[in-house]
N, C-alpha and C positions, 0 to 999 in steps of 0.2 A: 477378581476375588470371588462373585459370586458364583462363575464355572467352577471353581477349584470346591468352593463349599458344597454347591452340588453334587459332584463328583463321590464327596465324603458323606452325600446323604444328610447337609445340615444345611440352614438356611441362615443368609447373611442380612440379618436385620436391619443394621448401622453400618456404615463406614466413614469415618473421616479421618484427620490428623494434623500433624505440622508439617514444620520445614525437616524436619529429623525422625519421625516418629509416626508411626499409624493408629489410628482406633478402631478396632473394630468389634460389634457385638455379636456373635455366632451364638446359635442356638444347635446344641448339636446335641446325640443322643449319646449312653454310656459306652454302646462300641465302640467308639471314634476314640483311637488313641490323640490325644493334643498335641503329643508332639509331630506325629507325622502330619497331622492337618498343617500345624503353623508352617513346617519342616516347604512341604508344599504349596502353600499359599508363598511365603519366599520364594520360593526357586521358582513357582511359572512369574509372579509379577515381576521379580529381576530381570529376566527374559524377555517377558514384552516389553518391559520397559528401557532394556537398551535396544531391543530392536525399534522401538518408538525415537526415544530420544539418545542416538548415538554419544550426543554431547557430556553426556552423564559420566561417561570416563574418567574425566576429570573428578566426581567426586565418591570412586569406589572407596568402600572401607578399607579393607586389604586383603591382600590376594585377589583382584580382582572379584571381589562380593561386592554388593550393593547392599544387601541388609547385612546388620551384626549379626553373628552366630548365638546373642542373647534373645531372649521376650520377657512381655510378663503375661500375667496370666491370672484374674480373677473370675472368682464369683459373686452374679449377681441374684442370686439364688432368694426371695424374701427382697428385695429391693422392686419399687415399682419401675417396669419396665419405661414408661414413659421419661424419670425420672435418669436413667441413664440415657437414653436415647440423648434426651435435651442436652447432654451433656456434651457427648459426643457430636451432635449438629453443632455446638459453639468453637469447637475444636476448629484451627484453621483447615482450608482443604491443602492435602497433599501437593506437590509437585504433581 
């Protein structure tokens, strides 16, 4: 995640999530279209991650996807940063 935000010029502050679900807090600048970032952060972590964990097969979405074709996507624009951070660290960590 943090090569891929790189990549786009933004730096990955946070990451965590669930058993289903990611969190992550990007700091990125107004060039950056969002949906190619996310579009991208999907598709290489899918990627490493069946080539890491082959077993995973068993729990593609469809068509052979690992993430949904959905996101969400806020702002924390006026919110202290610490304040979402802390949020995020309580989040379980990923698979």
């Amino acid at each position: 995640m943090r090569d891929v935000c790189e990549d786009f010029e933004c730096e990955l502050v946070e990451f965590n999530g669930e058993n289903n679900h990611v969190h992550l807090l990007v700091n990125f600048p107004p060039k950056v279209a969002l949906s190619k970032l996310v579009s991208s952060l999907k598709g290489v972590s899918s990627r490493r991650l069946r080539q890491e964990y082959p077993e995973l097969v068993r729990h593609y979405w469809r068509a052979q996807r690992l993430w949904s074709g959905s996101y969400f996507a806020g702002s924390v624009g006026g919110a202290p940063l610490s304040i979402v951070r802390q949020y995020i660290e309580q989040q379980n960590r990923p698979l």
